[in-house]
C-alpha positions as CSV (number, residue, x, y, z in Angstrom):
1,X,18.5,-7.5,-16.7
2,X,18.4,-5.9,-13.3
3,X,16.2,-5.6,-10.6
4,X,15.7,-2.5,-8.6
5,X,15.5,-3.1,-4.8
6,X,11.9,-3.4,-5.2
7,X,11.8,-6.0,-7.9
8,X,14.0,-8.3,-5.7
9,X,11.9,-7.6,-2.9
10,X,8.7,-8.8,-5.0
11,X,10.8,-11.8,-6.1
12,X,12.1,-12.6,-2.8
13,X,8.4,-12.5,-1.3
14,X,6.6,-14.4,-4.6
15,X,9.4,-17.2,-4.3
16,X,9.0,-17.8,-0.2
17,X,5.5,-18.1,-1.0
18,X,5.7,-20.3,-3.7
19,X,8.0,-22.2,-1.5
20,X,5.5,-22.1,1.3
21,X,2.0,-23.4,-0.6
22,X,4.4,-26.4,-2.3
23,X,5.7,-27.7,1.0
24,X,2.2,-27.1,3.2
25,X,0.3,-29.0,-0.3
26,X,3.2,-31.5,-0.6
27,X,3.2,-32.0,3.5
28,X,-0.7,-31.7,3.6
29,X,-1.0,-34.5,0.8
30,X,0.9,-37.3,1.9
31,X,0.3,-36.7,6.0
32,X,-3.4,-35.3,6.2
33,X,-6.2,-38.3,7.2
34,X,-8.8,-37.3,4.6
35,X,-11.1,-38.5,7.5
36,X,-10.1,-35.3,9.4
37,X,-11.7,-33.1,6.4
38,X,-14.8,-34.5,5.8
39,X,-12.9,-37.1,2.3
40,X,-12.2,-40.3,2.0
41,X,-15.3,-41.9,1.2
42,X,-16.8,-42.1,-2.2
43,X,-19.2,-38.7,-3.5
44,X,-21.4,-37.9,-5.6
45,X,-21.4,-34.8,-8.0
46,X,-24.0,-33.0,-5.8
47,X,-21.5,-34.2,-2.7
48,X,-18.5,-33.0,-4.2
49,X,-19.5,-29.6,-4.8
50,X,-20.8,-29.3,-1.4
51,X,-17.7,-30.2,0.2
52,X,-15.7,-27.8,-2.1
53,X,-18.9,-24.7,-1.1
54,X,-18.3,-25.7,2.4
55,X,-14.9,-25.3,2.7
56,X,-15.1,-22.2,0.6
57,X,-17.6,-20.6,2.6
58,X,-14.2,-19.3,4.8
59,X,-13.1,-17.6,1.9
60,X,-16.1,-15.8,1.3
61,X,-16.5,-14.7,4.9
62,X,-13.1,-13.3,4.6
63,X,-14.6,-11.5,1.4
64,X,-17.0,-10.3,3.7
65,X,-14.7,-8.8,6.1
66,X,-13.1,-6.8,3.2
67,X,-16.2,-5.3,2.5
68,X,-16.9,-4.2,6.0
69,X,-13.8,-3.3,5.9
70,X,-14.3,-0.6,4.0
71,X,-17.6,0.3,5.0
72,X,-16.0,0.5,8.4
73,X,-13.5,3.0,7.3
74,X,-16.2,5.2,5.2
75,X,-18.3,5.1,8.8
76,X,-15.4,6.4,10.9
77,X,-13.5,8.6,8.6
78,X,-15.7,11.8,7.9
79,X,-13.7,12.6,4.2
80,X,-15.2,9.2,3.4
81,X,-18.3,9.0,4.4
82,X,-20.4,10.5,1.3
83,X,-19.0,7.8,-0.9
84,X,-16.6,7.5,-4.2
85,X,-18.5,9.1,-6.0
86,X,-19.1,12.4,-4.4
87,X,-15.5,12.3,-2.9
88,X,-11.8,11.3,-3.7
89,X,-11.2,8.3,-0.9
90,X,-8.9,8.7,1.7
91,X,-5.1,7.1,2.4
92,X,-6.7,4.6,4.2
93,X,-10.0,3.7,2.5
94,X,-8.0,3.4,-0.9
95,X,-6.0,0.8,0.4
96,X,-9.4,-1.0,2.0
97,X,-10.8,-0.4,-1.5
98,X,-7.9,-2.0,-3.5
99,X,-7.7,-5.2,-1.0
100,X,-11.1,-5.6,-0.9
101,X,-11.3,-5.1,-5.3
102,X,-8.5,-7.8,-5.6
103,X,-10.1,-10.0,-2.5
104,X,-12.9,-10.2,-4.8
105,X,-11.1,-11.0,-7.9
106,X,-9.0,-13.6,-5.9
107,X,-12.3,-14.9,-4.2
108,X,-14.0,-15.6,-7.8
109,X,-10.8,-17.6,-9.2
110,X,-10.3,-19.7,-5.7
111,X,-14.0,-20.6,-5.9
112,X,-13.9,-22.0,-9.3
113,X,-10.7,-23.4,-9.4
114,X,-11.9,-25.5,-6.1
115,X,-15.3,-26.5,-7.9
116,X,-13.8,-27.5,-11.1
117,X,-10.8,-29.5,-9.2
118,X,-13.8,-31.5,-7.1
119,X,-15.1,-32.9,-10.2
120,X,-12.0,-34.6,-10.8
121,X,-10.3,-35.6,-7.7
122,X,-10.3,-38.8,-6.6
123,X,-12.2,-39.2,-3.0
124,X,-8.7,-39.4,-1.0
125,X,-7.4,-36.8,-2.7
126,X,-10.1,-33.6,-1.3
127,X,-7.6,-33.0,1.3
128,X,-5.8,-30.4,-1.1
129,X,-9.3,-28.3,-0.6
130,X,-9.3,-27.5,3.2
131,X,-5.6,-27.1,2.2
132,X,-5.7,-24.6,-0.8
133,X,-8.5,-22.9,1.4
134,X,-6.3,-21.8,4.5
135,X,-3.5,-20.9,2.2
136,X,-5.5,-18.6,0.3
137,X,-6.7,-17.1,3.6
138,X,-3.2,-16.3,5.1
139,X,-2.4,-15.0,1.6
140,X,-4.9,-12.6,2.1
141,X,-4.1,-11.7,5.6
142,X,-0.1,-11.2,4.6
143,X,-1.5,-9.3,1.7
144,X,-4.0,-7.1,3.2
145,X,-1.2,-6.7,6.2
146,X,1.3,-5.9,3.9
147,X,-0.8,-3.7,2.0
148,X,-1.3,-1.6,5.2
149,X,2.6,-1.2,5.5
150,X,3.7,-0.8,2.2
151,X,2.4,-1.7,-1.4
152,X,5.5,-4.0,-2.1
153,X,5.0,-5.5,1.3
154,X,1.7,-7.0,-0.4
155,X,3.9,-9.0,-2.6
156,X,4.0,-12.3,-0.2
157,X,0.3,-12.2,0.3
158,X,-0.3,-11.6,-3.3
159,X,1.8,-14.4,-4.4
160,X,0.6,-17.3,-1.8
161,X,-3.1,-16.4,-2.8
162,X,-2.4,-16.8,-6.3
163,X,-0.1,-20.2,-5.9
164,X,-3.4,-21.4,-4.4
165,X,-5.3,-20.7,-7.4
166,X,-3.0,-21.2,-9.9
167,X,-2.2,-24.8,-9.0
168,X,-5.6,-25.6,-8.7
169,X,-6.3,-24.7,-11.9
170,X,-3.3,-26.8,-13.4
171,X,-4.1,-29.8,-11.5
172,X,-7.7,-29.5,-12.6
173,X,-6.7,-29.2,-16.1
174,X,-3.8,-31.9,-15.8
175,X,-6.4,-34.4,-14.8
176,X,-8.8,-33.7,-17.4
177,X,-6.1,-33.8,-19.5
178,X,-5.3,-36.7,-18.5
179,X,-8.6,-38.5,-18.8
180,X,-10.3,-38.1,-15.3
C-alpha cells in the first residue's frame, strides 16, 4: 500500500505526537513531585473527582474560547452574522465551526476519561492528570493552528489530543481490569 504525500504527512504528524505525549507522560511520571499538583496524599471519592474537575476546568475554558471563537468571527464578518441557518458560513467561520465541533467532542472524551481514571489511580499516581490536561491543550492549539493553515496541518494537533484520551481510557480500563 502507498501513501499519497498527504497520508505520510498525517502519519508523520500522528507518530511525532504519539512520540511526544509517551515521553512528556513517561518523563512526567517518574520526575513530577505529586506535591507540586495537588496528589500524594490519600482521597476520597468526592476528593478525587474534584481534583480531576479541577484540573479539567482548563480544558473547558479552552472549550470556551472555541465557542467565542466563532461567535467572534460571526460578529466581525458581515456574511456570517445572520447565523447557519439563514446563511452558508464563511472560509473562516467553517473552520472556527469544525474546531470548535471536534473541541467539543475531544472535551467530552478528555473529561470522562480523567474522571473514570481518578477512581482508580493510586494517590501518587494523579500526576498523569495535570499531565494528560496540558497535552490535550497544546493538541488543541496545534490543531486549531494547523487547522488555520491547512486541514492536514491539523493532523499533529489532532493526534496529541486524542493520545491524551486514548491512553487514559486504556489505563483506566487496564486497572480495572486488573482489579483496582
Amino acid at each position: 500500500m502507498t501513501f499519497d504525500r498527504d497520508q505520510r504527512s498525517i502519519v508523520l504528524q500522528s507518530a511525532l505526537a504519539v512520540l511526544l505525549c509517551a515521553v512528556v507522560l513517561g518523563a512526567g511520571y517518574r520526575l513530577l513531585p505529586p506535591e507540586l499538583v495537588g496528589a500524594g496524599t490519600p482521597m476520597a471519592l468526592a476528593d478525587r473527582l474534584a481534583f480531576a474537575l479541577k484540573w479539567d476546568l482548563l480544558i473547558f475554558i479552552w472549550f470556551a474560547g472555541s465557542v467565542g471563537a466563532v461567535s467572534q468571527k460571526r460578529f466581525w464578518t458581515p456574511a456570517d452574522r445572520h447565523g447557519s441557518a439563514y446563511s452558508e458560513a464563511s472560509p473562516g467561520l467553517a473552520v472556527r465551526r469544525a474546531n470548535l465541533q471536534n473541541t467539543l467532542e475531544q472535551t467530552v472524551l478528555a473529561s470522562g476519561a480523567h474522571l473514570i481514571l481518578v477512581t482508580v489511580l493510586r494517590d501518587e499516581e494523579f500526576v498523569v492528570i495535570p499531565m494528560l490536561v496540558l497535552l490535550f491543550l497544546f493538541g488543541r492549539a496545534t490543531f486549531a493552528i494547523g487547522y488555520a493553515r491547512s486541514p492536514i496541518a491539523r493532523a499533529f494537533g489532532m493526534a496529541l489530543t486524542g493520545a491524551t484520551v486514548g491512553f487514559a481510557y486504556i489505563l483506566a480500563a487496564w486497572l480495572i481490569v486488573t482489579g483496582r
